[in-house]
N, CA and C of each residue as an Amber inpcrd file, in Angstrom:
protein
   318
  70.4200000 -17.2340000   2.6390000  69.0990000 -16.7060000   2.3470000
  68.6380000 -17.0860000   0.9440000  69.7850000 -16.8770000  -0.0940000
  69.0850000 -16.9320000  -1.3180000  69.8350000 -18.3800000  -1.9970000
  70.5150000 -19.2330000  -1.7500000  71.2550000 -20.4720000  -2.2860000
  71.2440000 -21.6790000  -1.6020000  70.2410000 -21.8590000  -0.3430000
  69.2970000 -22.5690000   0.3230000  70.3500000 -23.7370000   1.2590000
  71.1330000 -23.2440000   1.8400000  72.4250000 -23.9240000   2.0380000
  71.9730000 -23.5100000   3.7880000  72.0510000 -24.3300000   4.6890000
  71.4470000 -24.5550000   5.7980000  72.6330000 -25.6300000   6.7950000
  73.9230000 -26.1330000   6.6210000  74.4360000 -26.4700000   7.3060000
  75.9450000 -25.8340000   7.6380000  76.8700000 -26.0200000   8.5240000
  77.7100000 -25.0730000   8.6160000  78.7320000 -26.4310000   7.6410000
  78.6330000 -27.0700000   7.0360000  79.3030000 -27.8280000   6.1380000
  79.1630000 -26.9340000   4.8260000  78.1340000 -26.5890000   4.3720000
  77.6430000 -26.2270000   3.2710000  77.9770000 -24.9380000   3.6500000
  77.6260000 -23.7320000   4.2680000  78.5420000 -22.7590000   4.5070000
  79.9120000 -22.2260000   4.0570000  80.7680000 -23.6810000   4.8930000
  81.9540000 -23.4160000   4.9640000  82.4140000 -24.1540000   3.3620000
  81.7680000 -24.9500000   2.9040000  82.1340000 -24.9580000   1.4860000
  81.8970000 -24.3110000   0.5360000  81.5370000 -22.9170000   0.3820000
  81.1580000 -22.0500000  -0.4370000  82.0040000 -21.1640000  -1.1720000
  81.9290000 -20.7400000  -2.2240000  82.3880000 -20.1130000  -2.9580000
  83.5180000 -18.8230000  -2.3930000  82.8790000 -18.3210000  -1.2630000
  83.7740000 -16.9690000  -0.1490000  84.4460000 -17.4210000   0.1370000
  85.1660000 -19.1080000   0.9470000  86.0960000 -19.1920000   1.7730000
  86.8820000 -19.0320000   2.5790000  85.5860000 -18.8400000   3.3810000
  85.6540000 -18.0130000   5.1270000  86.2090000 -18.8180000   5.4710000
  87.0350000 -18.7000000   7.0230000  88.1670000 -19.7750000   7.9150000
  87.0330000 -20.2710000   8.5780000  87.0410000 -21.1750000   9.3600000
  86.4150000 -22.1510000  10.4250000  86.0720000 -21.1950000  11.6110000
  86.8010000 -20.1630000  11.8520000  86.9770000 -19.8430000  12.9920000
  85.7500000 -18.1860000  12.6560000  86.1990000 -17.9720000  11.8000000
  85.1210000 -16.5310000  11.2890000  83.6260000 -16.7430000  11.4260000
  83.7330000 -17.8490000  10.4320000  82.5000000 -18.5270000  10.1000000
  81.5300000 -18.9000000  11.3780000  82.0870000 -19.4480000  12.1530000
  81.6280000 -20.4630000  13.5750000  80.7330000 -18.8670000  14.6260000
  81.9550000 -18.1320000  14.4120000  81.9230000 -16.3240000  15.2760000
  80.4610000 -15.4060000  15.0100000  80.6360000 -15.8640000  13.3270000
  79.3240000 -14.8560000  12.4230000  78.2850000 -15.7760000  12.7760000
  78.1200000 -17.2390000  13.1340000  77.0810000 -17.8950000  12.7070000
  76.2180000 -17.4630000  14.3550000  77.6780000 -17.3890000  15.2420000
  77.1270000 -17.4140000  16.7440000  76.6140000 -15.4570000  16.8820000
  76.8680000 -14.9480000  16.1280000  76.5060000 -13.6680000  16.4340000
  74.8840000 -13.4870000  15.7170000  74.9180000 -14.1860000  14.3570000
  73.6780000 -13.7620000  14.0380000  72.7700000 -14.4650000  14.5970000
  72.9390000 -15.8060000  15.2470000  71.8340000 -16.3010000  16.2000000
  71.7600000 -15.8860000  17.5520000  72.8720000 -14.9120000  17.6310000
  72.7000000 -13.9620000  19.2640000  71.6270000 -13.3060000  19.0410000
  71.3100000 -12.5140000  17.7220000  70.8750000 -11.6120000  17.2180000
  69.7130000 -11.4080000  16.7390000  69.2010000 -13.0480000  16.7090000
  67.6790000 -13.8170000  16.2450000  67.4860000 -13.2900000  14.9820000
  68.6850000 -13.2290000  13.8670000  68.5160000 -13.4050000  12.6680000
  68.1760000 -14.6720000  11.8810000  69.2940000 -15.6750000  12.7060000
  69.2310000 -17.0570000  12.5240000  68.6390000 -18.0080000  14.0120000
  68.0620000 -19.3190000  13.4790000  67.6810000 -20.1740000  14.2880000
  68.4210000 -21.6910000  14.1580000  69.3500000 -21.9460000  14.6970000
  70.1800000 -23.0610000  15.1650000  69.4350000 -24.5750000  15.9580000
  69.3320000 -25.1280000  14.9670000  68.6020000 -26.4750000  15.6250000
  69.2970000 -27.4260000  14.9790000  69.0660000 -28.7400000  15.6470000
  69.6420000 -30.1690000  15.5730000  69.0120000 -31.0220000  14.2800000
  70.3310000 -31.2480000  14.0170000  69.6250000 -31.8820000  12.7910000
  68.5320000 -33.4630000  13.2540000  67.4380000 -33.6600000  12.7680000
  66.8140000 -34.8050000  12.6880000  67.2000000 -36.0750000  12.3960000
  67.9680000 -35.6570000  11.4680000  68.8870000 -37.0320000  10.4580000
  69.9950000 -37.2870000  11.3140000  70.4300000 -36.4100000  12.0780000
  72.0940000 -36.5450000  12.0340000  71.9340000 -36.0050000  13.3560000
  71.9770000 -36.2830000  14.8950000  71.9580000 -35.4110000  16.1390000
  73.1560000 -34.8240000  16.4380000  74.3530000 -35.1540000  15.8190000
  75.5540000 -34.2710000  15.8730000  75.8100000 -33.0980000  14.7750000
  74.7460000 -33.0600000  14.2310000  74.4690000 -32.1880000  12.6680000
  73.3630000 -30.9490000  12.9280000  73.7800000 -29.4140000  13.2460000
  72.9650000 -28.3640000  13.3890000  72.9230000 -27.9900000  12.0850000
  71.3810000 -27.0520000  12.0440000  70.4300000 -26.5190000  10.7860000
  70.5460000 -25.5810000  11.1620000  70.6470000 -24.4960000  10.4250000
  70.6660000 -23.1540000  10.4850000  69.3630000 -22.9380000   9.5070000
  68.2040000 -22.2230000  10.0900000  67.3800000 -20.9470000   9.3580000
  67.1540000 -19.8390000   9.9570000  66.6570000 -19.2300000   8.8620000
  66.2920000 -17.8140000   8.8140000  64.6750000 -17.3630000   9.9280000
  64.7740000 -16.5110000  10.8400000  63.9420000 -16.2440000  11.4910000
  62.9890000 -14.6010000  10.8830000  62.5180000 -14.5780000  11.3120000
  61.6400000 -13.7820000  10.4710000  62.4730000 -11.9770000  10.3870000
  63.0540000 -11.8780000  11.6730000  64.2580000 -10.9280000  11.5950000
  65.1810000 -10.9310000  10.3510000  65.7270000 -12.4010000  10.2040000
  66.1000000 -12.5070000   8.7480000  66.1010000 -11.9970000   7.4180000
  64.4490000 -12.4710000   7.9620000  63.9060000 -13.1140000   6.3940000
  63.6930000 -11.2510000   5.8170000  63.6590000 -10.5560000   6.8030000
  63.2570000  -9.2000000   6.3570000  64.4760000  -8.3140000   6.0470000
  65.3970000  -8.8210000   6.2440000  66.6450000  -8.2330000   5.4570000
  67.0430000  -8.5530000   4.2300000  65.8320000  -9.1510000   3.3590000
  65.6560000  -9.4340000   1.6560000  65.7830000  -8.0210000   0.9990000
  64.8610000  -7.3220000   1.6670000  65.0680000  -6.0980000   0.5770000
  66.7740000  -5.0870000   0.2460000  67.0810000  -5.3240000   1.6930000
  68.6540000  -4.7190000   1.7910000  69.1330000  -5.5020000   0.9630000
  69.4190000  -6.7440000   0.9700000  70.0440000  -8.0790000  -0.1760000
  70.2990000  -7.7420000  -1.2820000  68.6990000  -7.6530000  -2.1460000
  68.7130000  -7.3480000  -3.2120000  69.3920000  -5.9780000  -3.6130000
  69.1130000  -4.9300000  -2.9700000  69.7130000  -3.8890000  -3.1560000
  71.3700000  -3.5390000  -2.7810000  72.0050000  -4.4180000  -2.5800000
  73.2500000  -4.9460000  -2.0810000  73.6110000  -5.7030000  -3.7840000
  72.7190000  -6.4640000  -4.4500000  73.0920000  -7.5110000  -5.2250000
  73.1250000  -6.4260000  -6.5020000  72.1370000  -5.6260000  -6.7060000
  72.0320000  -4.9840000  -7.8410000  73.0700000  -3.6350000  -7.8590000
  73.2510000  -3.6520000  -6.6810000  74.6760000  -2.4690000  -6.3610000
  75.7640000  -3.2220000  -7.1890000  76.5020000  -4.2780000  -6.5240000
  77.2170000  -5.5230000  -7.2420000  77.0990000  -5.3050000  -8.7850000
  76.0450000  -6.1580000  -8.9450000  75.7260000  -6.1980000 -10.4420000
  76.0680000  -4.7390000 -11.5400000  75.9410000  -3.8000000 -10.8570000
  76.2690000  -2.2490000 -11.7860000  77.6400000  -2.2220000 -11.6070000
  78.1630000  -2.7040000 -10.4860000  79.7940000  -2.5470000 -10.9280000
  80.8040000  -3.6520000 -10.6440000  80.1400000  -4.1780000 -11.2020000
  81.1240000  -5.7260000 -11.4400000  80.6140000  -6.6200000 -12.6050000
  81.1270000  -6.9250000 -13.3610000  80.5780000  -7.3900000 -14.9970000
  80.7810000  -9.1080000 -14.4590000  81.0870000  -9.1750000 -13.3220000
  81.6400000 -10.8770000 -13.5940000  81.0890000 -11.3170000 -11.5580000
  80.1110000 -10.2950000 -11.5830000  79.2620000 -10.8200000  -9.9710000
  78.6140000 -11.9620000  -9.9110000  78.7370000 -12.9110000  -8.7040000
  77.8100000 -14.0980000  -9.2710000  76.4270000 -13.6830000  -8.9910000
  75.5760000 -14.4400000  -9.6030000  74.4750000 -15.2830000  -9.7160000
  73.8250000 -13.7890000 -11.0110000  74.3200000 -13.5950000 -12.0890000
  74.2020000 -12.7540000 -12.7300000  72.7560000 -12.8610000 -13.2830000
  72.0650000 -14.0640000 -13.2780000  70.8330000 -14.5290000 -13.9710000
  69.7410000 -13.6060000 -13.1690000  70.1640000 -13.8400000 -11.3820000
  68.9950000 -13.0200000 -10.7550000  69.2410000 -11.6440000 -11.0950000
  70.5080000 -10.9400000 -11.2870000  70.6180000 -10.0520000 -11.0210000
  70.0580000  -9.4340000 -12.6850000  70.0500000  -9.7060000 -13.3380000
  69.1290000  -8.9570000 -14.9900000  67.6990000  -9.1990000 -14.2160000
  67.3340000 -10.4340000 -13.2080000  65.7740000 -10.0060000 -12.8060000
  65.3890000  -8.8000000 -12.4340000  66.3910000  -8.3490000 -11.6200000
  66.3420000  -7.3790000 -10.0880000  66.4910000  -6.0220000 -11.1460000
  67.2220000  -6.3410000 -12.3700000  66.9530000  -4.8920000 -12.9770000
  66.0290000  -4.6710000 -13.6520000  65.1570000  -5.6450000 -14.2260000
  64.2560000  -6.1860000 -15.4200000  62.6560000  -5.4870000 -14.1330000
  62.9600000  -5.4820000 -12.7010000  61.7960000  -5.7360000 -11.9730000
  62.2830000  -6.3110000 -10.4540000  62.6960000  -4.7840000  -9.6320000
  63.2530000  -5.3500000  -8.6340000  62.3780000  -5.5790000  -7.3480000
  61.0310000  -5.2400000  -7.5360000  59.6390000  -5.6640000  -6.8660000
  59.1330000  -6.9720000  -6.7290000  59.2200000  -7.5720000  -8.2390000
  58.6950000  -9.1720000  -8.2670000  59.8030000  -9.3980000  -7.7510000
  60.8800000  -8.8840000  -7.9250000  61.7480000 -10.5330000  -7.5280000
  61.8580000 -10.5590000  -6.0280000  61.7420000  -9.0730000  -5.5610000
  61.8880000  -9.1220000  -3.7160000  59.7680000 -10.1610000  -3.4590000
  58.6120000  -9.9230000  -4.1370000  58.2880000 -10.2290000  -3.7610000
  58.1300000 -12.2130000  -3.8660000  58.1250000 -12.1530000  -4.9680000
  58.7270000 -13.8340000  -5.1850000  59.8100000 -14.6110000  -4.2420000
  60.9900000 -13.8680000  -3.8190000  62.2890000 -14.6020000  -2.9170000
  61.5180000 -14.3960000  -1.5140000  60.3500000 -13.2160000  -1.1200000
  59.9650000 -13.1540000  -0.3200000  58.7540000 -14.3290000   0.3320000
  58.1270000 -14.8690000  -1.0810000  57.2470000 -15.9850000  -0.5020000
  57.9310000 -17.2500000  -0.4110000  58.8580000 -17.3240000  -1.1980000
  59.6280000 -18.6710000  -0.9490000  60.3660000 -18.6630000   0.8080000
  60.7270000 -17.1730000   0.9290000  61.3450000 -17.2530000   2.3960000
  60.1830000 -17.6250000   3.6650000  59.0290000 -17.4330000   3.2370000
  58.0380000 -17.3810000   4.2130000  57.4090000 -18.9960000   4.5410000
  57.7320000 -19.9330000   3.4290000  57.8160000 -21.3390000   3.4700000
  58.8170000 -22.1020000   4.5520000  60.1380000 -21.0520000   4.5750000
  61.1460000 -21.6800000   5.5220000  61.3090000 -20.5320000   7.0320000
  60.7920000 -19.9010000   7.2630000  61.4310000 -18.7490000   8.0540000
  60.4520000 -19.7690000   9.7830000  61.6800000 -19.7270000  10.4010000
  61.3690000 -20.3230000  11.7970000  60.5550000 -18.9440000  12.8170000
């Protein structure tokens, strides 16, 4: 949602280091779920895209409030830059991540 990472390559290379097998389970549940939308890549026809469907895209506000939970008790959470936003002004930043999501949301 928020680190714009859209293939299950890029996924599975991420910082969490989920197994193959977790990963593959969560990806097939949240597109059971029409959180996510699973399509073929253009470039690559053996290469699926994962986005965010508008079901998704509306679980921003839980996010943030998930991130700034984090941020109060963990001194070393990543992406610490958004997270002084989210305390500085946790309105703009849901509504700002919110128009950028509305550019990509299937």
């Amino acid at each position: 949602m928020l680190r714009g990472k859209v293939s299950y390559s890029e996924f599975l290379g991420s910082e969490e280091k989920i197994a193959t097998n977790i990963l593959a389970n969560r990806l097939g549940v949240l597109e059971k779920e029409n959180i996510l939308v699973k399509e073929t890549s253009p470039a690559n026809k053996s290469k699926f895209l994962y986005s965010l469907t508008q079901k998704g895209a509306d679980l921003l506000p839980i996010v943030i409030e998930i991130m700034d939970w984090g941020a109060k008790y963990n001194a070393n959470s990543p992406r610490r830059e958004l997270g002084k936003k989210i305390q500085q002004n946790k309105s703009d930043v849901i509504r700002e991540l919110r128009e950028e999501l509305k550019k990509k949301v299937k």
